[in-house]
N, C-alpha and C positions, 0 to 999 in steps of 0.2 A: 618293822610294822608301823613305829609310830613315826617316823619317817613318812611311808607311803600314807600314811593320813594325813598329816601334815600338808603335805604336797596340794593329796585332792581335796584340802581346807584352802590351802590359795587360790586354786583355779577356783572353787565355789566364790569366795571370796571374791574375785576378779570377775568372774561371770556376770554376779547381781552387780555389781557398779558398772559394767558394761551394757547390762539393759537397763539399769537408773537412768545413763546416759543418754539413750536413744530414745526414753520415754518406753520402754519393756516394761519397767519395773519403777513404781515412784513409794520412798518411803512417804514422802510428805506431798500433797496434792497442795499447788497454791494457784492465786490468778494476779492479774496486774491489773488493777483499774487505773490509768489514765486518765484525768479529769479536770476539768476547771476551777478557778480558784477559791472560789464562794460557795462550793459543795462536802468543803472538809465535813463539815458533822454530819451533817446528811447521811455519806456514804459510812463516818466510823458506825452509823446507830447500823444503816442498812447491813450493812459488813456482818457486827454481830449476829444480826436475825438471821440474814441466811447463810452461817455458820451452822446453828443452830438448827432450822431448817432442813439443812442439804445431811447432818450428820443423822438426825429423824428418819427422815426418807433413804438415806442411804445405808446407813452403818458406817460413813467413812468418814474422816476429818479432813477439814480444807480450810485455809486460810487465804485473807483478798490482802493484799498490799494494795497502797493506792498511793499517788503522787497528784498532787495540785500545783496551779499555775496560769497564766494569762491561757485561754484558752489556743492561742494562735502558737504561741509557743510551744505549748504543749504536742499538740500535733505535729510541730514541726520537730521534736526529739521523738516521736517515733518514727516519722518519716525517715530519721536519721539516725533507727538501729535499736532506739528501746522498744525491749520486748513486752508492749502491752498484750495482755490477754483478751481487750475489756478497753473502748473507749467512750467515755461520757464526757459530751462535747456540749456547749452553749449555743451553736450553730450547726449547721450541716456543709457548710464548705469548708472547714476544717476536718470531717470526716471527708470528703470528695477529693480534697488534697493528697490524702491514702490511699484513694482510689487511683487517682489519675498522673500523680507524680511517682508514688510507690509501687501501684497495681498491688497492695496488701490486700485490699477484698473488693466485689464486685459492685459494679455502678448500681446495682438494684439495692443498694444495702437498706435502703430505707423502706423499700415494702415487705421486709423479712420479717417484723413484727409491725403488731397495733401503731396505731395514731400516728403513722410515719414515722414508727422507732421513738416516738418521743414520750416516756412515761410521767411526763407532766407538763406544765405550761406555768409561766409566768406575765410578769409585763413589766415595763420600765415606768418609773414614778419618781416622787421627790421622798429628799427628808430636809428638811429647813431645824433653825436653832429655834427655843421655846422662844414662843409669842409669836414667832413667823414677822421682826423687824423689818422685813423686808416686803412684805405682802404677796408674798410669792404662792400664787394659786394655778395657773398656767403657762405653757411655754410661750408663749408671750411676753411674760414678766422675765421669765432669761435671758431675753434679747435688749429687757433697758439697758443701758448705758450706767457702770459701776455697778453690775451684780456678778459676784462670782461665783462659777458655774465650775465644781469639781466634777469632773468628766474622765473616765477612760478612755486612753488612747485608741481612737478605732482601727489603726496599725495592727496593734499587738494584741488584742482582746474582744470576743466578739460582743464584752458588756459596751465595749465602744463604739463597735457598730451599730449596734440596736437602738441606743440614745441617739444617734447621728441619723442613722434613718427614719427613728422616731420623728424627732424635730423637722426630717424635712418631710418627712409623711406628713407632720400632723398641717404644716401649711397649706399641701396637698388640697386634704383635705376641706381647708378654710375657703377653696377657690382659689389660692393662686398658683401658678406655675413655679416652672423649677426656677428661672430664673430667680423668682421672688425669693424662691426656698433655697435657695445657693444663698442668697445676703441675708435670710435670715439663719441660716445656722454659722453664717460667719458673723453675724452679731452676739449670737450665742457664743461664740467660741473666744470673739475679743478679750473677752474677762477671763478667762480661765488663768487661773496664773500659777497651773502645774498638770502634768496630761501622767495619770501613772499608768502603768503596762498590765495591771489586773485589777476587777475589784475592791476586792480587800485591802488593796493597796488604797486606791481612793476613798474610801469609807475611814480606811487610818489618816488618810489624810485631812481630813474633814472631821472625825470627833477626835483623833490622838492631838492630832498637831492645832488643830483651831483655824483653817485654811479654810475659806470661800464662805458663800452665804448660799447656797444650796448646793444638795450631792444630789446626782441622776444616776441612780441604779434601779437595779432590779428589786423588783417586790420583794422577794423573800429575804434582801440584804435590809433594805429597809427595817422589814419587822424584824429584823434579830438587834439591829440599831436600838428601836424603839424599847423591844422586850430586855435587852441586857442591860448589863453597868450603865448608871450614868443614864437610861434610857429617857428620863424623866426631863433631861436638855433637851429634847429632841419631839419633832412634831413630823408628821408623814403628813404628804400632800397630793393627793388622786388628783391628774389634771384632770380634761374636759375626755382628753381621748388620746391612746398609746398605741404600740405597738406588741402584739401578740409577741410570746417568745417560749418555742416549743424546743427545749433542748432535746438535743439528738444521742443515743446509744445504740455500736455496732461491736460485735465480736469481731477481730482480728484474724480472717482466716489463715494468712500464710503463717502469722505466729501459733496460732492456735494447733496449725496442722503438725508444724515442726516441732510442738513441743506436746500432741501428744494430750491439749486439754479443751477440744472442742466441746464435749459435752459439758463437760464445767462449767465453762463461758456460755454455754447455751443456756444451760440451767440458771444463772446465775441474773442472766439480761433478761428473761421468761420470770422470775422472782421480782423482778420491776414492777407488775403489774398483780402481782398480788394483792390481796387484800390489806397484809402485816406490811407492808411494804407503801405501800398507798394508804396508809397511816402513818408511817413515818415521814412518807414526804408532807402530808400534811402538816406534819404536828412542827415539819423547819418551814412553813412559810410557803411552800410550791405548792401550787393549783393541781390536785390529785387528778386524774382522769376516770377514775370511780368515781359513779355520778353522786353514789349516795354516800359513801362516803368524805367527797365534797360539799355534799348537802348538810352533814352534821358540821363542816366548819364554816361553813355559811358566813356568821358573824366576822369572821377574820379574812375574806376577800371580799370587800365591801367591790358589788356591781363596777366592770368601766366598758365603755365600749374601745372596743380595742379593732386595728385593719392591720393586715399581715402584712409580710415581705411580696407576697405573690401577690397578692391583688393590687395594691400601688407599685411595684416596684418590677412586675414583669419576673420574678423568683430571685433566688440568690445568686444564681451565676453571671444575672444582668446588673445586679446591684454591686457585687463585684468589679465585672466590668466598669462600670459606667463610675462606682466612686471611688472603690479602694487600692485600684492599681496603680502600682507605679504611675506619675501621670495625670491620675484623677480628679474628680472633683476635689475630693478631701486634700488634696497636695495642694490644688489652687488656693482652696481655704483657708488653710491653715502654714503660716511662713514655714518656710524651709527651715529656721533657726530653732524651732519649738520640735521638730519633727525628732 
C-alpha cells in the first residue's frame, strides 16, 4: 500500500512540473521588462506599485524583472532570444526591428494602446557645470570651436539619435537646409572627445569623470543630474527649441504566447497609464500624459517648443534610412576611427 502511494506521489509530483513547464501550472507568475538605460528607478518605483496593484485586484502574486541598457542593444538581445515579456524602448524603431527582423509582434504595435504606445514624453536639453563658463544657452554655442559636447553614440542608443536629429532639426528649423545641417552637427560633433553606448554612461561621463563642457541628454536625466549628489555643480539649460521624445512600450506576443503570460504583460503596459503610475513617472522627471496630473508638476517642466521626428524628418523609418544606416549621413559625419 504505501508503495502504490508512493508511486502515484511521483506521477502527481511529475504531472505539476510538466504543466509548470508548458505554462499549465505557474507556482510563481513573473514578467521581463526590457528597457533602456536611463529608466532603472522609474520602472523599480513602477515595478513595486503594480506588484501591489495586480495582487489587490487579483489575489495573485507576480513579480517584473527588468534589465537596462543602450536602447539599440537592448533590442537587439531580444531579437536574439531573451525572453522579454515587456519592451520599453526610447524609440520606436528598435521595437519595429522585432517586428520586422523577428516577426515577435505585429506592425500595428503601436496603435494597441493610447498616445502611440507611448506613456510619456520627454525632450532633449542640456546640463552645463555651475556658472555656465562657457555660455552655453543654445545649439549654436555647441558648434563653436573648443566646446565639448558629451553625446551618445547614435549607433548604439536612441539618446543618440534624438540629440543628432535634434541638432540637425533644430537648424531645420532656423531656415537652413540639410546641407547646412550636415556641417553643423559635424561641428557639434568635432569636440566630442568620447561617444558612450548609453546614457547613463554619458552623464557618468560628464559629472563622474569631469569630461566635456556640456552633456546633451534627456530631460529627465538632466533633472536627476540637477536633483542628486553633487547636484548643486550643475545647471540645466532649455535651448530655444528640441525634439519631442515619446518613448515606445509593446508586449511581446510570440514570448508572451509561449510562455503563457499575455495577460500579465497586458495588464502590466495598461498600468502605464494609470493614474499611480503617471505619478510616478512624474515624480522621475518624464512628461506624464495625464493632463492634470502634469498640470500639478507644472513648475518642473518649465514650457519648450519642441518638432517631432515626423514632421521634419518624414517619421523614423526615413530618418533611419537617410542617417543611421550603414552608409549614412552619421558615417560621413563622424570618422570611421571614433565609430
Amino acid at each position: 500500500m504505501e508503495i502504490h502511494r508512493a508511486k502515484w506521489l511521483v506521477l502527481a509530483v511529475c504531472l505539476v512540473l510538466a504543466l509548470a513547464a508548458t505554462g499549465g501550472v505557474r507556482a510563481d507568475e513573473s514578467l521581463l521588462n526590457v528597457s533602456y538605460d536611463v529608466t532603472r528607478e522609474l520602472y523599480e518605483d513602477i515595478n513595486a506599485s503594480f506588484v501591489a496593484s495586480y495582487a489587490k485586484s487579483t489575489g495573485k502574486s507576480i513579480s517584473i524583472r527588468q534589465s537596462h541598457g543602450a536602447s539599440t542593444s537592448q533590442a537587439l538581445s531580444v531579437l536574439y532570444g531573451r525572453q522579454a515579456d515587456i519592451v520599453t524602448m526610447n524609440h520606436p524603431t528598435d521595437i519595429d526591428l522585432l517586428v520586422q527582423r523577428g516577426k515577435l509582434l505585429p506592425k500595428n504595435w503601436r496603435t494597441r494602446l493610447p498616445n502611440l504606445s507611448s506613456p510619456y514624453s520627454t525632450t532633449v536639453v542640456f546640463v552645463v557645470r555651475k556658472g555656465n563658463p562657457k555660455r552655453i544657452r543654445d545649439w549654436d554655442d555647441l558648434a563653436r570651436p573648443g566646446i565639448q559636447v558629451i553625446i551618445v553614440h547614435p549607433k548604439t542608443s536612441g539618446n543618440g539619435r534624438y540629440t543628432y536629429l535634434a541638432a540637425w532639426g533644430y537648424k531645420l528649423q532656423r531656415g537652413g537646409d540639410d546641407a547646412q545641417a550636415k556641417k553643423f552637427v559635424k561641428a557639434i560633433m568635432a569636440d566630442t572627445p568620447t561617444f558612450d553606448t548609453g546614457g547613463r554612461g554619458a552623464t557618468m561621463t560628464f559629472t563622474q569623470h569631469g569630461i566635456g563642457d556640456v552633456l546633451v541628454t534627456f530631460e529627465n536625466e538632466v533633472a536627476s543630474i540637477i536633483g542628486g549628489e553633487g547636484g548643486e555643480n550643475y545647471e540645466a539649460i532649455y535651448p530655444s527649441i528640441s525634439l519631442l521624445v515619446e518613448p515606445p512600450v509593446a508586449l511581446v506576443d510570440k514570448v508572451v504566447d509561449e510562455r503563457n503570460t499575455r495577460e500579465q504583460a497586458q495588464a502590466y503596459l495598461n498600468y502605464l497609464w494609470s493614474p499611480e503610475a503617471q505619478q510616478i513617472i512624474a515624480n522621475h522627471n518624464f512628461r506624464p500624459r495625464d493632463a492634470t496630473i502634469l498640470a500639478m508638476h507644472s513648475a518642473k517642466f518649465p514650457a519648450i517648443k519642441t518638432f517631432t521626428v515626423e514632421q521634419v524628418f518624414g517619421g523614423w523609418a526615413k530618418a533611419e534610412q537617410t542617417h543611421f544606416i550603414d552608409g549614412g549621413t552619421l558615417d560621413e559625419i563622424v570618422p570611421k576611427k571614433r565609430r
